[in-house]
PyMOL Python script that loads the backbone (N, CA, C, O; Angstrom):
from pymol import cmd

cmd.read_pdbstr("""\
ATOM      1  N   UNK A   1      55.853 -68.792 157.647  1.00  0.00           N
ATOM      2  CA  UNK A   1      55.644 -69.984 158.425  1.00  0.00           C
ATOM      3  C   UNK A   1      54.716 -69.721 159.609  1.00  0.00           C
ATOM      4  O   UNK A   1      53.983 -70.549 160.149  1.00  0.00           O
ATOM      5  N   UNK A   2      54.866 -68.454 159.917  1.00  0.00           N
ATOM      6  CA  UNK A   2      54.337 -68.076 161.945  1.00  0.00           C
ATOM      7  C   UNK A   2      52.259 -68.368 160.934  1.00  0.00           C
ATOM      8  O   UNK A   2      51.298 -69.020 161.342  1.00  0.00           O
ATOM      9  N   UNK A   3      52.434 -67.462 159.521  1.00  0.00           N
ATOM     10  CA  UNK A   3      50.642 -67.444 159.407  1.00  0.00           C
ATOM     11  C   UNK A   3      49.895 -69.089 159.000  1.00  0.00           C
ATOM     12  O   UNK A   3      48.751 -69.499 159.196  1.00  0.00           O
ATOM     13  N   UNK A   4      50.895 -69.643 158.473  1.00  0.00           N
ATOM     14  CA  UNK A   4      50.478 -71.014 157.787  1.00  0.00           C
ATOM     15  C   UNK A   4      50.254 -71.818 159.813  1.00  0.00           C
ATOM     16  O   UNK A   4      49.537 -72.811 159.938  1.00  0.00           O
ATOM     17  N   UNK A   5      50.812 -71.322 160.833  1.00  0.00           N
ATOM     18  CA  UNK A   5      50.705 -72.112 161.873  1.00  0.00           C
ATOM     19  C   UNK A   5      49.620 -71.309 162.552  1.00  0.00           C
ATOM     20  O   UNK A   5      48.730 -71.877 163.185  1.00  0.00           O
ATOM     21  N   UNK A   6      49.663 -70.385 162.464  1.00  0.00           N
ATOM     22  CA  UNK A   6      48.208 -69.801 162.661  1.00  0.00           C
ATOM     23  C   UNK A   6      46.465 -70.694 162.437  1.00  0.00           C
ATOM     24  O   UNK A   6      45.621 -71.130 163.221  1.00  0.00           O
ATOM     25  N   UNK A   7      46.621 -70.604 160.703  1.00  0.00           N
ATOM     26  CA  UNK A   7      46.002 -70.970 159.763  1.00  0.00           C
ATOM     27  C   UNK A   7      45.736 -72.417 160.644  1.00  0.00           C
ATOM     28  O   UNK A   7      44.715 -72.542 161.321  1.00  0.00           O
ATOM     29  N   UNK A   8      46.586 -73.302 160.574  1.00  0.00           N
ATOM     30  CA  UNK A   8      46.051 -74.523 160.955  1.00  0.00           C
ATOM     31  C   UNK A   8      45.450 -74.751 162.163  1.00  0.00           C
ATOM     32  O   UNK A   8      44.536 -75.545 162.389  1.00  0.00           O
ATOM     33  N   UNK A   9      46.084 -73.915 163.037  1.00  0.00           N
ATOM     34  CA  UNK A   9      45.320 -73.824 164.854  1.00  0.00           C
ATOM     35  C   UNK A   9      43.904 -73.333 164.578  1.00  0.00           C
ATOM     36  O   UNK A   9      42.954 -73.805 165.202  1.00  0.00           O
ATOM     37  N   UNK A  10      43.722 -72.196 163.459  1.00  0.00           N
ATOM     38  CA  UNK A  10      42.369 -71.892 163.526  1.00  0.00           C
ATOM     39  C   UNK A  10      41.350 -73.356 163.029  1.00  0.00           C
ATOM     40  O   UNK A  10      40.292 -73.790 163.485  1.00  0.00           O
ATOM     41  N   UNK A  11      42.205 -73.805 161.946  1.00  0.00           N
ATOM     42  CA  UNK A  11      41.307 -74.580 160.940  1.00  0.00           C
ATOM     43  C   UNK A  11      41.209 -75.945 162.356  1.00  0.00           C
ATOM     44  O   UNK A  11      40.073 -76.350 162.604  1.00  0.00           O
ATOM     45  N   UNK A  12      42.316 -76.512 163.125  1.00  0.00           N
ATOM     46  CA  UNK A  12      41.807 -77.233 163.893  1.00  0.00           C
ATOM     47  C   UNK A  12      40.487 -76.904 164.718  1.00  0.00           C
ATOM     48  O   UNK A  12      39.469 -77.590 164.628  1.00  0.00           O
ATOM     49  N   UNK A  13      40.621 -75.679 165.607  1.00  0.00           N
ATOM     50  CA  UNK A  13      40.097 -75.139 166.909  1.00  0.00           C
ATOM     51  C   UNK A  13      38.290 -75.145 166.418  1.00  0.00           C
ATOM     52  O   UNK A  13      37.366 -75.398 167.191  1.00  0.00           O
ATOM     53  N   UNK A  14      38.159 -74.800 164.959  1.00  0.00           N
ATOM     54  CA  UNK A  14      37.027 -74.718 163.993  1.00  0.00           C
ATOM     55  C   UNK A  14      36.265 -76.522 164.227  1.00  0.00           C
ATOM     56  O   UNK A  14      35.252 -76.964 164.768  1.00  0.00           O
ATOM     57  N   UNK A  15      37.312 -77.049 163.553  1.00  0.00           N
ATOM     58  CA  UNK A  15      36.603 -78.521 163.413  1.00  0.00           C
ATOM     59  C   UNK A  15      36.611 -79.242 164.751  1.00  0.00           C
ATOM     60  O   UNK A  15      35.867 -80.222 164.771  1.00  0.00           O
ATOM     61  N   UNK A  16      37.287 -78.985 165.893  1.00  0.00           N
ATOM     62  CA  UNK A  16      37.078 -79.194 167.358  1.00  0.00           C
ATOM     63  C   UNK A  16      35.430 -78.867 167.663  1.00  0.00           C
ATOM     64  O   UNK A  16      34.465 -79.547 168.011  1.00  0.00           O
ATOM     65  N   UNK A  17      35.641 -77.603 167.370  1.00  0.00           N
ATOM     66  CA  UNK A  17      34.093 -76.767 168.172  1.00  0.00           C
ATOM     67  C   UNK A  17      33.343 -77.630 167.193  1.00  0.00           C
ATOM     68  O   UNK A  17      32.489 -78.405 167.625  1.00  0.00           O
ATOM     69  N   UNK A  18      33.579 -77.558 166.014  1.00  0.00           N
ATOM     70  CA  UNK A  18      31.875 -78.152 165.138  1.00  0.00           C
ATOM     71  C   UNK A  18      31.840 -79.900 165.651  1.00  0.00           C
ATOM     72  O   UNK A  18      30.726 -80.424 165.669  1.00  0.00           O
ATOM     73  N   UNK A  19      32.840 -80.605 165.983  1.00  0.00           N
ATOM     74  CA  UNK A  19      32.617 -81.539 166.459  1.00  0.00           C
ATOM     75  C   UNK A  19      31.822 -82.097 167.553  1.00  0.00           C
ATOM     76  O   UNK A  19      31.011 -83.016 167.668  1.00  0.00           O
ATOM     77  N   UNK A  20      32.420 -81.083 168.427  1.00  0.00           N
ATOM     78  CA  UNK A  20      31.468 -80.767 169.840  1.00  0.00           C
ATOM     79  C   UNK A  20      30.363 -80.770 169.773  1.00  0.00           C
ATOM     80  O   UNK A  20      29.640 -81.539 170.407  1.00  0.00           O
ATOM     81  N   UNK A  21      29.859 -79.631 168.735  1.00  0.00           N
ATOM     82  CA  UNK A  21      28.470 -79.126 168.782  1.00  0.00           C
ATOM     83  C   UNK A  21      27.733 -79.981 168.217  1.00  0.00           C
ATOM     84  O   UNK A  21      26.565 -79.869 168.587  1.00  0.00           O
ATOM     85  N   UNK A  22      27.967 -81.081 167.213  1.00  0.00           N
ATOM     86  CA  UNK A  22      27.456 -82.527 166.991  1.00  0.00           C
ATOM     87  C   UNK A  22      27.086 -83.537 168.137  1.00  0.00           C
ATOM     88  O   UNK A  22      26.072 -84.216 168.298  1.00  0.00           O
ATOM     89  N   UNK A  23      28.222 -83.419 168.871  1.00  0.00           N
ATOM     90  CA  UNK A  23      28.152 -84.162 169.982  1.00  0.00           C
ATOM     91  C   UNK A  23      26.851 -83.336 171.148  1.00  0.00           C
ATOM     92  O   UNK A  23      26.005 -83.735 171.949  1.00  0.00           O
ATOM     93  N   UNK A  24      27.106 -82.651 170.882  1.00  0.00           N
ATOM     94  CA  UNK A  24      25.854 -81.828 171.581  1.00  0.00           C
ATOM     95  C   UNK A  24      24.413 -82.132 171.503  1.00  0.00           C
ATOM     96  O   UNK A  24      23.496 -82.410 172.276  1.00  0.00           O
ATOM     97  N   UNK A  25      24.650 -81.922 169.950  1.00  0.00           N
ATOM     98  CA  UNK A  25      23.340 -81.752 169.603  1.00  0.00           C
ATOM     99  C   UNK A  25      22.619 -83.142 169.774  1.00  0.00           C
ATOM    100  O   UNK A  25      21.411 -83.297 169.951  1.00  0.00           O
ATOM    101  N   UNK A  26      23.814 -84.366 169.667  1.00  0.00           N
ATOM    102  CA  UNK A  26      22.770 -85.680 169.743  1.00  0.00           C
ATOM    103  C   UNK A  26      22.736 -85.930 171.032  1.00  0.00           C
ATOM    104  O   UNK A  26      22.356 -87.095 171.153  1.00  0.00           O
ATOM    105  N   UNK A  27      22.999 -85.290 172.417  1.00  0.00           N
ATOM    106  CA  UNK A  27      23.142 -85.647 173.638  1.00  0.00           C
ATOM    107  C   UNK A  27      21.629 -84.993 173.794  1.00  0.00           C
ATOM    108  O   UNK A  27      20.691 -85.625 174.278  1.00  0.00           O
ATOM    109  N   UNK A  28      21.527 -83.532 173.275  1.00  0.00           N
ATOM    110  CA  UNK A  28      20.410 -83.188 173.457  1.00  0.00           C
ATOM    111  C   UNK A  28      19.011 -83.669 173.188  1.00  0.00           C
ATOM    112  O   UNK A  28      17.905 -83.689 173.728  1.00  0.00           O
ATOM    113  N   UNK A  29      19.615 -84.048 172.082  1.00  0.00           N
ATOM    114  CA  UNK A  29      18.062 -84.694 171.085  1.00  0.00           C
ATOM    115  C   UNK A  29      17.588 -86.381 171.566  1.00  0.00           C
ATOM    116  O   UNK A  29      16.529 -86.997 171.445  1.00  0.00           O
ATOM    117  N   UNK A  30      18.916 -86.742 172.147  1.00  0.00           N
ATOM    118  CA  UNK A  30      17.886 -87.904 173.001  1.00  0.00           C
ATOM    119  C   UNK A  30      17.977 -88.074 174.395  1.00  0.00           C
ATOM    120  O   UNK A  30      17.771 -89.136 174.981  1.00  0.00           O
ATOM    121  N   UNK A  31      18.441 -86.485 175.160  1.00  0.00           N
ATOM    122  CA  UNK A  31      17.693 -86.134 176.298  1.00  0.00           C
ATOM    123  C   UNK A  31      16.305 -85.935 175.802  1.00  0.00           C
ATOM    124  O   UNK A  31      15.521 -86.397 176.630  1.00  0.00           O
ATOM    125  N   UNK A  32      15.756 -85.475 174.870  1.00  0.00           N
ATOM    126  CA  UNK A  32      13.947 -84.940 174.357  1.00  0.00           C
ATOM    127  C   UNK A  32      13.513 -86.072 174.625  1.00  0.00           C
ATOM    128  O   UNK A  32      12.586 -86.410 175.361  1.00  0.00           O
ATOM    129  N   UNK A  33      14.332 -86.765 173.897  1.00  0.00           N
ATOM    130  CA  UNK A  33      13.218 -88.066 173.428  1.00  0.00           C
ATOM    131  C   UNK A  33      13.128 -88.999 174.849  1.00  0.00           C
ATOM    132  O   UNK A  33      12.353 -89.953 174.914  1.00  0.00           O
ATOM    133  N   UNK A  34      13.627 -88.780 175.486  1.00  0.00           N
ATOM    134  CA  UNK A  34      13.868 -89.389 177.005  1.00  0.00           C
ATOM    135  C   UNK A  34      12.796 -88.773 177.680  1.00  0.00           C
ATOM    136  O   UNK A  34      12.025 -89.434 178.375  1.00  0.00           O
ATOM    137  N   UNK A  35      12.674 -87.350 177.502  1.00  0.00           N
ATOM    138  CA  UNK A  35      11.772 -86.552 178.314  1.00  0.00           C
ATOM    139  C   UNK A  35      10.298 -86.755 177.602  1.00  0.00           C
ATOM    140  O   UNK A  35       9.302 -86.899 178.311  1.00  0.00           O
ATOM    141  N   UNK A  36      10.224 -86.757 176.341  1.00  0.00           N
ATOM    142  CA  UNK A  36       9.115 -87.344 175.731  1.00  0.00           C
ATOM    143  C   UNK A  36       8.575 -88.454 176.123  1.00  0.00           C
ATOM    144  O   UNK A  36       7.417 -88.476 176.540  1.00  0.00           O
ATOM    145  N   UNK A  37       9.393 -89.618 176.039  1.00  0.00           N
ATOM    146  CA  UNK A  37       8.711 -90.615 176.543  1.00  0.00           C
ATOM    147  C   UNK A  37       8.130 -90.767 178.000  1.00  0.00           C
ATOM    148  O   UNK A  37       7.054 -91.315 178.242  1.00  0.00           O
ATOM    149  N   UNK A  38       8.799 -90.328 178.748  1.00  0.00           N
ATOM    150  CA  UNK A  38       8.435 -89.946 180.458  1.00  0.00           C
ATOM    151  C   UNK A  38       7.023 -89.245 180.695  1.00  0.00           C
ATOM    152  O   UNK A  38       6.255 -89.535 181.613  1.00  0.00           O
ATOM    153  N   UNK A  39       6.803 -88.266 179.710  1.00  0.00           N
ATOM    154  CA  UNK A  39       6.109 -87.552 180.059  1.00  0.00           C
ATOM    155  C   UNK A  39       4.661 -87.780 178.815  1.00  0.00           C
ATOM    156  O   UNK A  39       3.612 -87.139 178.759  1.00  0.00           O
ATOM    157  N   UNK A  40       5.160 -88.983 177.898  1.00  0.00           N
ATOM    158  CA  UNK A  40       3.814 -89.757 177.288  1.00  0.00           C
ATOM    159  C   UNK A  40       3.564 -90.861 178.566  1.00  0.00           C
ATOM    160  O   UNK A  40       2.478 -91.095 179.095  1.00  0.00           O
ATOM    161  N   UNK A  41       4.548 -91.318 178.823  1.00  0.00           N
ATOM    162  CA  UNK A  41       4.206 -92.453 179.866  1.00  0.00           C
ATOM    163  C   UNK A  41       3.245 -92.112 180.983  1.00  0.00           C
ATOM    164  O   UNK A  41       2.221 -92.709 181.314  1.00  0.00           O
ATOM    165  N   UNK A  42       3.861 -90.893 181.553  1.00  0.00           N
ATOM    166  CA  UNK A  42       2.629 -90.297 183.117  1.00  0.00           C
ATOM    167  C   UNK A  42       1.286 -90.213 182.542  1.00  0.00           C
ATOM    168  O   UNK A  42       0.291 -90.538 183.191  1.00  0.00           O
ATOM    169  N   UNK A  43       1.228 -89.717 181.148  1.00  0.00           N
ATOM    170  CA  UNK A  43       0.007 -89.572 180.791  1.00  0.00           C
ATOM    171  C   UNK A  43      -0.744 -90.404 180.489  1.00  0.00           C
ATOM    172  O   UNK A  43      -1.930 -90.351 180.813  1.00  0.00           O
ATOM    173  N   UNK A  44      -0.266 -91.296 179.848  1.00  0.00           N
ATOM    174  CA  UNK A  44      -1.139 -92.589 179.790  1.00  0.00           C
ATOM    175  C   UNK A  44      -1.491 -93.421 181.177  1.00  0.00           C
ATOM    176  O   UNK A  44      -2.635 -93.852 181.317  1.00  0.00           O
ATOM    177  N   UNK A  45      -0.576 -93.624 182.116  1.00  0.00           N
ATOM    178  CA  UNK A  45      -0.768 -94.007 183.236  1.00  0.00           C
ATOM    179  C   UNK A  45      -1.278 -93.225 184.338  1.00  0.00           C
ATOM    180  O   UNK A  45      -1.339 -93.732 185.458  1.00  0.00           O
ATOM    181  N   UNK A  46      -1.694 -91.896 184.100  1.00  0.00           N
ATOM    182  CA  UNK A  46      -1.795 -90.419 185.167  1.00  0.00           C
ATOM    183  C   UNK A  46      -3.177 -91.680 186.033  1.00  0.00           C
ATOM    184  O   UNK A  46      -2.732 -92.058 187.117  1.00  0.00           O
ATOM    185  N   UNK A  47      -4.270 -92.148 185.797  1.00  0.00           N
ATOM    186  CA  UNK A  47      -5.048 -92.468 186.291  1.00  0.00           C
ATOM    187  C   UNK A  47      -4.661 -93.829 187.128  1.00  0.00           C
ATOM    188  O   UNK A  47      -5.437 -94.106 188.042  1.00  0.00           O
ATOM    189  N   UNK A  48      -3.588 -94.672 186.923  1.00  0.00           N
ATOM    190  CA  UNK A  48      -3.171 -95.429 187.853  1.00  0.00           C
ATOM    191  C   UNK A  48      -2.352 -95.129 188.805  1.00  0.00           C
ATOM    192  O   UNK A  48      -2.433 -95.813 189.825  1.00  0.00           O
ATOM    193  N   UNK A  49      -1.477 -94.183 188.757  1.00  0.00           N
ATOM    194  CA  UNK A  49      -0.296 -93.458 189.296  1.00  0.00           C
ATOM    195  C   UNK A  49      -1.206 -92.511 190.500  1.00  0.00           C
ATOM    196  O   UNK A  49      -0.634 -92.106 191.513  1.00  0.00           O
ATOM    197  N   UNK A  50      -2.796 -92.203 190.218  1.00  0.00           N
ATOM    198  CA  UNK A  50      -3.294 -91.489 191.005  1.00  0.00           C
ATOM    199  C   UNK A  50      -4.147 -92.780 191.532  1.00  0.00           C
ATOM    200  O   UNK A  50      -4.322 -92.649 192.744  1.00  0.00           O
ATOM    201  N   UNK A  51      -4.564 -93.631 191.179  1.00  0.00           N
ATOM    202  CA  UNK A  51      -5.563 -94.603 192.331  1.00  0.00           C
ATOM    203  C   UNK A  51      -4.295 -95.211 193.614  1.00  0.00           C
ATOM    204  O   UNK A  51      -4.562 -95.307 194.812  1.00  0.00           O
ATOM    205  N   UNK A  52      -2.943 -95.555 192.998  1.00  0.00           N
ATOM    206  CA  UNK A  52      -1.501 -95.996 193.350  1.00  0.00           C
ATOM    207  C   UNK A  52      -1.697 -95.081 194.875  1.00  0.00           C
ATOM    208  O   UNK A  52      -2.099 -95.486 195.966  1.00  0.00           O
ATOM    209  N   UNK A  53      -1.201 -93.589 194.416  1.00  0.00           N
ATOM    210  CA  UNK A  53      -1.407 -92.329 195.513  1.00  0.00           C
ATOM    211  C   UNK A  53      -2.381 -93.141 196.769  1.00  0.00           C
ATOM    212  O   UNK A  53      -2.017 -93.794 197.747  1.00  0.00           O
ATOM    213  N   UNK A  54      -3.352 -92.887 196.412  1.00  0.00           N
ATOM    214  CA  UNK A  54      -4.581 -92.582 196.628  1.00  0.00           C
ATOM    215  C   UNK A  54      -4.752 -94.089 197.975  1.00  0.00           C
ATOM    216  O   UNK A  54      -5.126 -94.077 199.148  1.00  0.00           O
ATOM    217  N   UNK A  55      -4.342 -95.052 197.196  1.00  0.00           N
ATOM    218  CA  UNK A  55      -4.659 -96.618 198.331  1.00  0.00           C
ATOM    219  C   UNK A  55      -3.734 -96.511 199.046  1.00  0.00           C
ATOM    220  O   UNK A  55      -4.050 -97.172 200.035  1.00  0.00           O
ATOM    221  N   UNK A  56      -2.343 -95.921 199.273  1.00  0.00           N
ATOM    222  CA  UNK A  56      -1.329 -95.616 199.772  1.00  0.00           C
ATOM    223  C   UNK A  56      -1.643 -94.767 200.837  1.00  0.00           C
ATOM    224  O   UNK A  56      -1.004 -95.193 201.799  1.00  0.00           O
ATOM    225  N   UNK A  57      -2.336 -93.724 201.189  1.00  0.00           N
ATOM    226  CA  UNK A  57      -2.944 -93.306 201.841  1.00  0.00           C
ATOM    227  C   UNK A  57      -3.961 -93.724 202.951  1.00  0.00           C
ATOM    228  O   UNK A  57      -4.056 -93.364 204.125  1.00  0.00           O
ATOM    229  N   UNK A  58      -4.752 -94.675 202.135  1.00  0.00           N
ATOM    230  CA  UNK A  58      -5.856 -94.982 202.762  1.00  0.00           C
ATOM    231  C   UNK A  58      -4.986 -96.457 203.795  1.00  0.00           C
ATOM    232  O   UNK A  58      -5.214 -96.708 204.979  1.00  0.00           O
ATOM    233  N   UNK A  59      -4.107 -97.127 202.970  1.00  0.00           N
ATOM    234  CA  UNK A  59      -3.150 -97.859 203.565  1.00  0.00           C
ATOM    235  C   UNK A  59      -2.453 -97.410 204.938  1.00  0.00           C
ATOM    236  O   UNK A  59      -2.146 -98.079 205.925  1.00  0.00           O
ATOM    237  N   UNK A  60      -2.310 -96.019 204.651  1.00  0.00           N
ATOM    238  CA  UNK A  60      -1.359 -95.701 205.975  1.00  0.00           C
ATOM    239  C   UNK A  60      -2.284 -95.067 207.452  1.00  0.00           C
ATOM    240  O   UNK A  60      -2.086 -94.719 208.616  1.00  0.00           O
ATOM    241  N   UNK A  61      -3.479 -95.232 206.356  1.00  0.00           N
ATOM    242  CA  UNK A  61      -4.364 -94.090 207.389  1.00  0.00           C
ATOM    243  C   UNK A  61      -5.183 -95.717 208.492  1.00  0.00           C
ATOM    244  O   UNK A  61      -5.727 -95.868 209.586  1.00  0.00           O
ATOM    245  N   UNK A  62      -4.796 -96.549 207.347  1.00  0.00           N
ATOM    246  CA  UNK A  62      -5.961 -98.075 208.295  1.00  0.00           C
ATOM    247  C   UNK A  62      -4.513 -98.247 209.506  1.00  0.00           C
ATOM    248  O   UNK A  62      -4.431 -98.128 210.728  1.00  0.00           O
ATOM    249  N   UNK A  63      -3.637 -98.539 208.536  1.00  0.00           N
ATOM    250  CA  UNK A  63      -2.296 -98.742 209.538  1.00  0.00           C
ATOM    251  C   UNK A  63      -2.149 -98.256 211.082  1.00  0.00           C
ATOM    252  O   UNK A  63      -1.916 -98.812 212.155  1.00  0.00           O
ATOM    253  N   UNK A  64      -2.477 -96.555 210.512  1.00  0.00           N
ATOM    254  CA  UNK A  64      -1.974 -95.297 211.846  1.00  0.00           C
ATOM    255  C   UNK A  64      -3.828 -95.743 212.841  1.00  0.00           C
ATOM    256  O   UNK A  64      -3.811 -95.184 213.938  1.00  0.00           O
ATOM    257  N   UNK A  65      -4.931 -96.401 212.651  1.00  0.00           N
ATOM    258  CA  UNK A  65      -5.619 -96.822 213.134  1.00  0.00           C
ATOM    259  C   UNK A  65      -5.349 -98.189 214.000  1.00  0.00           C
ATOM    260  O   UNK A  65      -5.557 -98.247 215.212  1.00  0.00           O
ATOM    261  N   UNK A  66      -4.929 -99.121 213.325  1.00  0.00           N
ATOM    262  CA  UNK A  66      -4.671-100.214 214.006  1.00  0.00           C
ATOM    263  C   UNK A  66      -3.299 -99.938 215.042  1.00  0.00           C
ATOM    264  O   UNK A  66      -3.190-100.771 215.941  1.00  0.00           O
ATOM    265  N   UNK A  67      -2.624 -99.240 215.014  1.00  0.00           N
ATOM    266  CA  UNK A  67      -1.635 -98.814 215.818  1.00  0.00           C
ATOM    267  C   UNK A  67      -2.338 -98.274 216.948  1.00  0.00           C
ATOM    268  O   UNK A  67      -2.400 -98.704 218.100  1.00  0.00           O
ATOM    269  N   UNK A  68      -2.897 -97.182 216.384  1.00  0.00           N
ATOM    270  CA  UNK A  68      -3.955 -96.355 218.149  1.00  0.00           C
ATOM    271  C   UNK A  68      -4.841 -97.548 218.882  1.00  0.00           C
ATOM    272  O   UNK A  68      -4.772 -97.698 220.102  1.00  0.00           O
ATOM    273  N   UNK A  69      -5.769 -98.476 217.961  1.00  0.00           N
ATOM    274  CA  UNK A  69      -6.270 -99.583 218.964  1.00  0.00           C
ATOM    275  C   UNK A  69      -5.045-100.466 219.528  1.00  0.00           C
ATOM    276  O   UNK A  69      -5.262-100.510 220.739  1.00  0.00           O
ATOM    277  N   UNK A  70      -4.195-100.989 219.335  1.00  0.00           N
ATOM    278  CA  UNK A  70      -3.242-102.082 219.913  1.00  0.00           C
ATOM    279  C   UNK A  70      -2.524-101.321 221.183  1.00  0.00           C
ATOM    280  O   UNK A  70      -1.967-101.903 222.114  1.00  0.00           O
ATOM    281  N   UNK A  71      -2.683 -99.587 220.991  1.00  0.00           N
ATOM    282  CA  UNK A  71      -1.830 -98.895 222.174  1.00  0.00           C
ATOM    283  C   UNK A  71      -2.948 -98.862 223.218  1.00  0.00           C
ATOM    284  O   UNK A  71      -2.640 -99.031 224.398  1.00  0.00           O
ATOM    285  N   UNK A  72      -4.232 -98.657 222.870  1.00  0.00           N
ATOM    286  CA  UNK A  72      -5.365 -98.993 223.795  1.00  0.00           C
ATOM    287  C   UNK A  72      -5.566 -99.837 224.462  1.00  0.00           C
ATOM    288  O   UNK A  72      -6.058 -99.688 225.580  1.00  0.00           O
ATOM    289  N   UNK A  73      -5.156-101.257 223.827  1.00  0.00           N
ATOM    290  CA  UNK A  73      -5.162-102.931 224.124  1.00  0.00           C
ATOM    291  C   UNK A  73      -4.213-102.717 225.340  1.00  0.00           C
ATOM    292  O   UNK A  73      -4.757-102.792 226.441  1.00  0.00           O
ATOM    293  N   UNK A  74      -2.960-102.476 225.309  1.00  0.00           N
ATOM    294  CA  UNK A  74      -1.928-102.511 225.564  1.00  0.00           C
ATOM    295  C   UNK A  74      -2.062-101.465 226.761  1.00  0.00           C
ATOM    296  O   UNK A  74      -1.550-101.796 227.831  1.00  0.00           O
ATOM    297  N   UNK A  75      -2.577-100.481 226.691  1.00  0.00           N
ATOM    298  CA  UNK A  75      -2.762 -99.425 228.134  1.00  0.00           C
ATOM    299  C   UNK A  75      -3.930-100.344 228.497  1.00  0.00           C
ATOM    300  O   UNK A  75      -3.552-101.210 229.286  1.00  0.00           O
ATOM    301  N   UNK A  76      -4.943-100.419 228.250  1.00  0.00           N
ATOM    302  CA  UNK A  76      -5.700-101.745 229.252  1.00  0.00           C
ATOM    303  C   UNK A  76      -4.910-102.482 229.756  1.00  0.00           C
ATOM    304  O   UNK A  76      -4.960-102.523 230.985  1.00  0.00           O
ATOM    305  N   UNK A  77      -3.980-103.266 229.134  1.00  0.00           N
ATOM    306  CA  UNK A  77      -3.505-104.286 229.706  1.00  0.00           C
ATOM    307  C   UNK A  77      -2.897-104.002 231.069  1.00  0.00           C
ATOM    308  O   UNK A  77      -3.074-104.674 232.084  1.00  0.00           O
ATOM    309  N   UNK A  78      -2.061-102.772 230.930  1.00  0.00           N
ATOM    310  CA  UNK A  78      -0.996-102.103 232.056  1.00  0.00           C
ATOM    311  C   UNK A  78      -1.610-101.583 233.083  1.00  0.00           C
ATOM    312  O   UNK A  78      -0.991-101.343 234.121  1.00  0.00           O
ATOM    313  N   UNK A  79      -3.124-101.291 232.924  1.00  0.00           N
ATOM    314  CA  UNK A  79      -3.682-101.098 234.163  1.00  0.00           C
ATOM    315  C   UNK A  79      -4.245-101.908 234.836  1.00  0.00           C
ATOM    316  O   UNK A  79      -4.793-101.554 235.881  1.00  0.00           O
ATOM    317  N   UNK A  80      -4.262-103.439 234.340  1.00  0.00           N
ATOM    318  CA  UNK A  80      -4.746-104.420 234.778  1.00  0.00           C
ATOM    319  C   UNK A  80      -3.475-105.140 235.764  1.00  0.00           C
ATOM    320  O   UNK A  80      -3.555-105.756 236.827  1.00  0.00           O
ATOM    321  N   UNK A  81      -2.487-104.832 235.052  1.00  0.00           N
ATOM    322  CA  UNK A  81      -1.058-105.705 235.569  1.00  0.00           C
ATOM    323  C   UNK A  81      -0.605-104.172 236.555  1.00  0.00           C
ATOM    324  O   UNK A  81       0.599-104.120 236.807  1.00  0.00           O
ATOM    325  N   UNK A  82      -1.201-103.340 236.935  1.00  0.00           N
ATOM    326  CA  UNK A  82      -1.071-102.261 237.560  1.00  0.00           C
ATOM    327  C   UNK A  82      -1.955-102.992 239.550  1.00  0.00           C
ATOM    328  O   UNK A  82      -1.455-103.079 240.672  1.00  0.00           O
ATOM    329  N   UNK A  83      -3.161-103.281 239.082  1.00  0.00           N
ATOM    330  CA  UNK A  83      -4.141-103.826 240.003  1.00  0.00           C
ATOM    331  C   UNK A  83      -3.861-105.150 240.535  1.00  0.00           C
ATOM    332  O   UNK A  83      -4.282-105.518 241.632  1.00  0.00           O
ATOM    333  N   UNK A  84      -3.054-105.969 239.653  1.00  0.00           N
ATOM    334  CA  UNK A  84      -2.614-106.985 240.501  1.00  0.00           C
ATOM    335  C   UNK A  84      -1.657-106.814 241.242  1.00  0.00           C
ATOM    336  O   UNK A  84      -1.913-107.419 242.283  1.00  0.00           O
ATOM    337  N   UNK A  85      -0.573-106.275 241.315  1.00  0.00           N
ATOM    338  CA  UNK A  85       0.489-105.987 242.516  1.00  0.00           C
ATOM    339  C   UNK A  85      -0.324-105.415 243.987  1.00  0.00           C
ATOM    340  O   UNK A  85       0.335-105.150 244.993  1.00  0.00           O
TER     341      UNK A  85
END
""", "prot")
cmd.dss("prot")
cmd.show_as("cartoon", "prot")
cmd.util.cbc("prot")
cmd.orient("prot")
């Protein structure tokens, strides 16, 4: 009786693991295909994704400009409201 209970713990513990490793294997195989598509996608788009970059920049750089003139405006102003008192 003790080997026939043996026998079956193995024969379960067997079809456990091969179950798993099914489960594995399709978790894996459409992580790929996930990563495949991501990485067809950048490529087809690599040239918008870089003009995207690129105006984003030039966006922040007009921005960080119009900020330094309005602090200029604005220190003029304070030395003017400085001279009237």
């Amino acid at each position: 009786m003790n080997s026939l209970g043996w026998q079956i713990g193995a024969v379960l513990f067997g079809a456990s693991f091969f179950i798993v490793a099914i489960y594995l294997a399709k978790v894996l195989n459409s992580t790929n295909k996930v990563v495949e598509r991501a990485n067809r996608l950048i490529d087809v788009n690599e040239r918008h994704v870089t003009d995207i970059i690129d105006n984003t920049a030039h966006i922040t750089k007009s921005a960080r400009e119009i900020i330094d003139i309005m602090t200029k405006i604005t220190s003029i102003f304070k030395v003017f409201k400085f001279f009237k008192k």
